[in-house]
N, C-alpha and C positions, 0 to 999 in steps of 0.2 A: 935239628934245625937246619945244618946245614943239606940233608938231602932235601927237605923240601924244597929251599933256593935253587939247587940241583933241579930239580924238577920244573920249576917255572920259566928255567933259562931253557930247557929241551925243548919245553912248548913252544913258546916265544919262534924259538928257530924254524919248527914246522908250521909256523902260522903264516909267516912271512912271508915264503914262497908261493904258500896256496893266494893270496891278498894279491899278489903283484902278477900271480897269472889271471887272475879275475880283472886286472886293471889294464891288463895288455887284451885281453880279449874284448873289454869297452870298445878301447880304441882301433879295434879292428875293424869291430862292426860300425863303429859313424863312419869309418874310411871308407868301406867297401858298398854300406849303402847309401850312402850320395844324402842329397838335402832333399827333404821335403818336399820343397818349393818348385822342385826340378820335375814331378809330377805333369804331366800332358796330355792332349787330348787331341784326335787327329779331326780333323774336319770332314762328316762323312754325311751323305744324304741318308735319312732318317726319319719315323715318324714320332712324334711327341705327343703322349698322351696327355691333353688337354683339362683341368677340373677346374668347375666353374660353382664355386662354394655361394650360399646365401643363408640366410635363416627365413625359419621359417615357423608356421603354425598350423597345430592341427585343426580343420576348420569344418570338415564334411566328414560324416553324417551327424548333425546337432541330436542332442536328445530332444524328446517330445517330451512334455509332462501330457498327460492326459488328464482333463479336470471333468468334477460331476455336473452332468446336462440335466440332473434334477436329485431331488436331496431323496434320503431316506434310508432305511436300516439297508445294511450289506450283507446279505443271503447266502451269498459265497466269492470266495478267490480259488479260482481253481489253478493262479498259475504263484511262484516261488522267483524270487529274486536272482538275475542269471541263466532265468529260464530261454530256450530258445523260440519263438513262436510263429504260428506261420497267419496269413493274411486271414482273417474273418473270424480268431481262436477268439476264444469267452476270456476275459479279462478280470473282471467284475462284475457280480451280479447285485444290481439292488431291489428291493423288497417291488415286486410289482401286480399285485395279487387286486390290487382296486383298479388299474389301468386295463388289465386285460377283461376283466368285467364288464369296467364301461368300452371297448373295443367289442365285446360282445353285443353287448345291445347295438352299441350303431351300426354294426355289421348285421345284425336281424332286420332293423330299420331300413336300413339301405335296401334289402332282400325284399323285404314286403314292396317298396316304394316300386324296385325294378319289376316285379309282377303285374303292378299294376297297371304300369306303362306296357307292358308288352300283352296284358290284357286289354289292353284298350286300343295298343295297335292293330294286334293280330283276334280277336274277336268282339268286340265291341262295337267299334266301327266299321268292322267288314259285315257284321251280324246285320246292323240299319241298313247297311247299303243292300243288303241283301233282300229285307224286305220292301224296301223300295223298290224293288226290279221286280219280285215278286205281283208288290201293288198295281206297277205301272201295267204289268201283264196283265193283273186282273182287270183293271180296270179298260185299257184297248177292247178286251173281248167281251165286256159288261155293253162298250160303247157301240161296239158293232151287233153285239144283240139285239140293242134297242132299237138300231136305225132299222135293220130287218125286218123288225116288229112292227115298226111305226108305217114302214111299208106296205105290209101285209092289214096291215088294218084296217088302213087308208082304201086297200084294195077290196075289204068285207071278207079278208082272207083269214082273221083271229078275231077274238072277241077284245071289247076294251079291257079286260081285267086283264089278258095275257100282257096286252100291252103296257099296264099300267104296272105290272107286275116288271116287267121288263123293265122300263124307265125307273122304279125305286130301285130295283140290283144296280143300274147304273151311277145312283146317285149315292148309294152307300160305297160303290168300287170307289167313285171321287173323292168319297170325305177320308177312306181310309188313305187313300194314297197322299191328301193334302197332310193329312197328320203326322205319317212318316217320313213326310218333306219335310216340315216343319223341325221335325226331331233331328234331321239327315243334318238338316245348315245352322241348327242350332250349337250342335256338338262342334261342327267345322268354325261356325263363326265365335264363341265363346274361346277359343285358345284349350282347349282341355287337354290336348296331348304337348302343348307346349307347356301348359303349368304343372303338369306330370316330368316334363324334360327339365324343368327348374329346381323340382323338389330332388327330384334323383341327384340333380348336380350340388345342389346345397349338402344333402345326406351322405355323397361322397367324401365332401371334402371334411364333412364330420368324421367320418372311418379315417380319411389320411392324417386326421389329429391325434386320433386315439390310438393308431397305429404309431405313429411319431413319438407318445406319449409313454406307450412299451418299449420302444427303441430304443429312447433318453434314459430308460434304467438299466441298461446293459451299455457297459464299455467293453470295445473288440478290437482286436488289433487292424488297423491300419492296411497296415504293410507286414512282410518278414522280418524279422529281428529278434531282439534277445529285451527280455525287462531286466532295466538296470535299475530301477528303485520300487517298493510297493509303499504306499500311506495307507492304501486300504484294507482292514482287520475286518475277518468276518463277524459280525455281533455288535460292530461300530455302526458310527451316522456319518453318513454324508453331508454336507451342504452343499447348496447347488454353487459351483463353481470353483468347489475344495477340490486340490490336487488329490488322484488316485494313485495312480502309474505312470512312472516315466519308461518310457523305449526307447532304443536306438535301433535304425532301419538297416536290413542286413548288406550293406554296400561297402566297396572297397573304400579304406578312411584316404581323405583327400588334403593335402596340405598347400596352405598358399605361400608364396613367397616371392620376392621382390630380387631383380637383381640388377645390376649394371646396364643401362643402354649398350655400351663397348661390347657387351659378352652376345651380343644377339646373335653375330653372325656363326656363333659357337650351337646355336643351341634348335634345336628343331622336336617336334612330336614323337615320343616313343623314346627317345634314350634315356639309357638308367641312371640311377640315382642311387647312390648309398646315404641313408637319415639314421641321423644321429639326434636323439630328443634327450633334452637337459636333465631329465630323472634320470634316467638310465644310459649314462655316457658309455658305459661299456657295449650295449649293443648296437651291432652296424644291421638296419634295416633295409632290404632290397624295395627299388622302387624305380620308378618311369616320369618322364616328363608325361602329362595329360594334354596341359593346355597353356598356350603361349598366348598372352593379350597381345593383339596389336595397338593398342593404346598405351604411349610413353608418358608419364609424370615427369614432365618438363622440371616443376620443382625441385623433386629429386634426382632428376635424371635416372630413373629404373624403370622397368617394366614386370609387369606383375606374369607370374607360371603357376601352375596347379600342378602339383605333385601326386600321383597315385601311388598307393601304398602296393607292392604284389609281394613281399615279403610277411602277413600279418604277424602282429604279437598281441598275446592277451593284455598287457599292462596300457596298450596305447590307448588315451582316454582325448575327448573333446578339449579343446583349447591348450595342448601342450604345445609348448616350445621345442625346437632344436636347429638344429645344422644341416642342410643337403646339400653333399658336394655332386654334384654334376658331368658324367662325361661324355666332354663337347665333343661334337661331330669333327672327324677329320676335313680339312679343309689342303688342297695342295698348293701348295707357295705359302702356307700360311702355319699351320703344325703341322702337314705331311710332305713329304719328298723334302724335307729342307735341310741346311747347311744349318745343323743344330750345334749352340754352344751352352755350356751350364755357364749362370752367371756370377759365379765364385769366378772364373776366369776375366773377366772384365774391369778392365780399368776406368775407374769413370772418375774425370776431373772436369774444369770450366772449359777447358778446351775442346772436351769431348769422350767421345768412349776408343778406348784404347786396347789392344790383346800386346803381349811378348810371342813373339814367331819365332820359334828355334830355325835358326839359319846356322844349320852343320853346328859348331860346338857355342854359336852367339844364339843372346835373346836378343831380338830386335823389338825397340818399343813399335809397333805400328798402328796407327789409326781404323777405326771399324766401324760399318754402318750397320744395325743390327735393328732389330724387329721385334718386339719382345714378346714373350709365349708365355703368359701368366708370371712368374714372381722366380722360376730358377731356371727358366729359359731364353735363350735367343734364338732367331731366325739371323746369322750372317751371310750380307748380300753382295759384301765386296771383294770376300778374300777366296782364292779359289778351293777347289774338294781337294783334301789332301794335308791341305796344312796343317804346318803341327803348331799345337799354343801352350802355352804352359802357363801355369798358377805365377801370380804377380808376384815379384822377392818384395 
């Protein structure tokens, strides 16, 4: 028993020393490293990178639903949900086996109609005229045989039957050539190539229906882009105006965003952007300023920016939310070349804003006009380059 006691008291003894050199060595280090407070900051021209935070939303490229322009059984999906597709691809087929039928016939229709007309321009009516120049010929030369004839007769130079013979060839030359006159201005004055131009134009625009009519069974892509949803199963029905397919068109996603009037002079075309969206707060999205409205909402005092996306990520979907912080354009006197102070160093009371100037081993409380550079900055505009400021006791 008693060596145990023995033993507690040995310990005791070497604890003691070790304890009171741990306590001396405390106080060594708060002597030698001074106070906190006594931290400084020299006054040096400098640039301050500038961010210019808003929220925002994702607003461009909307999905399209694409709905059916006429009902009927679905023949095929040639494309898969995620798919990528380019401008004119086959989307949807629906059943169109009776359209293109009657597009047949009207397109024969039309065919016969246009023959006819072009028979009627190019030989029909050139064929009359032609026997008309023909008739007129005969008939001049029927007219001058006579009058010869009638001369010579006159003179005891033919008998009367040549004569008589003569004068009937003239009067048949007349009737024919009055007959194909008649035919000539009958075709001109009746409209017949114009009721031929009517029919063809009416028979047209039956083909552009039934053409229309095969169209409306096929859904195609638009534009480029990717299908983000299908409705349509092949061996289903459509109705007319039922969602098929939704798209999205293959463009950089665009984000609006509203920020302070005060920040404008911060902010111009083309600077980046880091976007932060509220599903996925871990990732930092690279991006540009696109477009700065010149129109301020007085109400709210902001002004609206269009944010382009040049970072993309697959999760980023229409109408999400998040954060884009913004970095503002340097400006000099304003965050560049300036007499930059962090604003943990600043004293602010009713009186005003105030720094501690180290003057040799004093703080001097001094007075300070300062400019302020977003939320941990100052621009100081009274105290000269050089000075030293330190953290307020």
């Amino acid at each position: 028993m008693a060596s145990h006691s023995e033993g507690i008291r040995i310990m005791k003894k070497k604890i003691i020393p070790v304890l009171a050199g741990i306590a001396l060595l405390a106080v060594l280090i708060v002597l030698f490293s001074g106070n906190p407070q006594d931290e400084g900051w020299t006054l040096e021209r400098r640039d301050i990178e500038y961010r210019v935070p808003a929220t925002c939303t994702v607003q461009f490229p909307e999905p399209y639903v694409m709905t059916a322009k006429a009902a009927g059984d679905i023949t095929l999906v040639p494309v898969v949900e995620g798919q990528k597709i380019k401008q004119g691809d086959l989307l949807v087929q629906i059943d169109d086996f009776k359209e293109k039928q009657n597009l047949a016939i009207e397109l024969s229709n039309y065919e016969n109609a246009k023959l006819r007309m072009v028979n009627a321009r190019e030989e029909e009516y050139p064929r009359l005229q032609e026997q008309l120049n023909n008739a007129a010929a005969a008939l001049a030369e029927a007219v001058n045989h006579e009058a010869r004839l009638t001369r010579l007769y006159r003179a005891g130079g033919v008998s009367r039957v040549d004569w008589e013979k003569a004068d009937t060839r003239k009067k048949e030359a007349q009737a024919r050539y009055n007959q194909i006159k008649l035919q000539v201005d009958a075709y001109a004055r009746s409209g017949q190539a114009a009721e031929l131009i009517q029919q063809l134009n009416a028979l047209d625009a039956r083909v552009k229906l039934a053409r229309r009519a095969v169209t409306d069974k096929r859904l195609v892509a638009p534009y480029n882009g990717i299908v983000v949803k299908l409705d349509a199963r092949r061996g289903e029905s459509l109705a007319l105006g039922e969602s098929a397919v939704t798209i999205l068109e293959d463009k950089p996603w665009i984000l609006e965003a509203g920020v302070d009037q005060k920040e404008l002079p911060f902010l111009e075309v083309g600077l980046p952007c880091t976007v932060t969206l509220d599903p996925f707060p871990a990732e930092k999205i690279a991006a540009r300023v696109s477009m700065i409205c010149g129109v301020i909402d007085f109400a709210k005092g902001t002004c609206g920016l269009k944010i382009e996306i040049t970072g993309n990520r697959g999760f980023i979907k229409h109408g999400m939310t998040g954060i884009v912080e913004i970095t503002g354009k340097k400006r000099k006197n304003v965050n560049a070349d300036v007499l930059a102070l962090p604003t943990r160093f600043l004293i602010r009371s009713d009186e005003g804003n105030f720094v501690l100037v180290r003057d040799g081993r004093r703080n001097q409380r001094t007075s300070v006009s300062v400019v302020p550079i977003g939320e941990k900055w100052v621009h100081v505009t009274n105290l000269p380059e050089g000075t030293r400021v330190v953290l307020p006791e």
